[in-house]
C-alpha positions as CSV (number, residue, x, y, z in Angstrom):
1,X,29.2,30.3,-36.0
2,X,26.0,30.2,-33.8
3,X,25.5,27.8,-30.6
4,X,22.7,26.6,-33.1
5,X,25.0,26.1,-36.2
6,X,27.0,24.0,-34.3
7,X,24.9,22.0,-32.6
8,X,23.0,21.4,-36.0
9,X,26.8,20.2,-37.6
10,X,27.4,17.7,-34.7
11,X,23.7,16.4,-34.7
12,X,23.9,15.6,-38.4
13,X,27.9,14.0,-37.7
14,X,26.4,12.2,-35.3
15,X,23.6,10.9,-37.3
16,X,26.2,10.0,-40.3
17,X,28.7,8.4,-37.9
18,X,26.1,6.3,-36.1
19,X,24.7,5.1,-39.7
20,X,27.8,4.4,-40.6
21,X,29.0,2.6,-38.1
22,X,26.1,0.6,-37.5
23,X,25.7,-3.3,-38.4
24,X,24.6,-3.8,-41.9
25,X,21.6,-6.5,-40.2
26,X,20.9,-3.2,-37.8
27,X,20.1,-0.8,-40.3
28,X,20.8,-1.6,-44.5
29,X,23.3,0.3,-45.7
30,X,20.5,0.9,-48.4
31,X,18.3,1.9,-45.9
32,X,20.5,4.6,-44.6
33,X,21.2,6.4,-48.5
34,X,17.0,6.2,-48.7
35,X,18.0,8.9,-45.2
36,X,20.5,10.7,-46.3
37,X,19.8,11.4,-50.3
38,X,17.3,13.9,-49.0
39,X,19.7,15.7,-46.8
40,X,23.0,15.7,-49.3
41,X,20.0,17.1,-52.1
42,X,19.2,20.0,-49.5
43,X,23.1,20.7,-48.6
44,X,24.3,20.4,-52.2
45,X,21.7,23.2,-53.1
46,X,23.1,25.8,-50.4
47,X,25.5,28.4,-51.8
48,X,29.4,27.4,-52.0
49,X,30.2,29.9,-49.2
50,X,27.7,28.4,-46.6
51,X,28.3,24.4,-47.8
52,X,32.3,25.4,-46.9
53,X,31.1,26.8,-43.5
54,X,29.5,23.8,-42.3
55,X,32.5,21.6,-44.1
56,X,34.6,23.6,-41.6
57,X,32.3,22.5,-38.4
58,X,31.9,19.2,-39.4
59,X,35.5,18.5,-39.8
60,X,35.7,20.2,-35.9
61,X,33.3,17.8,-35.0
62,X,35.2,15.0,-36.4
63,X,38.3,16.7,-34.5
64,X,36.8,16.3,-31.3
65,X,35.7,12.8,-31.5
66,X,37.8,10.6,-29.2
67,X,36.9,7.1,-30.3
68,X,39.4,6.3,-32.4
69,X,36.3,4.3,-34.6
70,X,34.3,7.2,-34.2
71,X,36.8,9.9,-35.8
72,X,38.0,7.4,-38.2
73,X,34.8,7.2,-39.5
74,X,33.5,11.3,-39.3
75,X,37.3,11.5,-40.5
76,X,36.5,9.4,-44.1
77,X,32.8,10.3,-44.3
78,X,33.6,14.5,-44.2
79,X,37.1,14.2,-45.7
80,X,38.8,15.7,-43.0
């Protein structure tokens, strides 16, 4: 994978994780679907081969988080 791949993978981890994990008065947990419907729509339309490719470096993102809370939750949101 590209330097640009990657970094795309662990901006959009980050993005999840940081919904995720953030209060429910900070951000509504509706609010943050209204976010990411758009982007699943666009991923779930790319071809099997390249949805498994960025499966693979999301779960090495998730890998390399250190915050036990943090890869917990890139852990359950990817299903790594």
């Amino acid at each position: 994978m590209t330097a640009l791949e990657r970094t795309l993978a662990k901006a959009l981890t980050e993005i999840v994780i940081g919904l995720d994990l953030s209060a429910d008065d900070a951000i509504a947990p509706e609010a943050a679907m209204e976010v990411l419907q758009p982007v699943i729509a666009l991923l779930q339309d790319l071809p099997e081969q390249d949805r498994q490719a960025l499966a693979d470096l999301i779960n090495q993102c998730a890998q390399e988080e250190t915050e036990s809370e943090r890869h917990l939750s890139a852990s359950v949101i990817w299903g790594s």
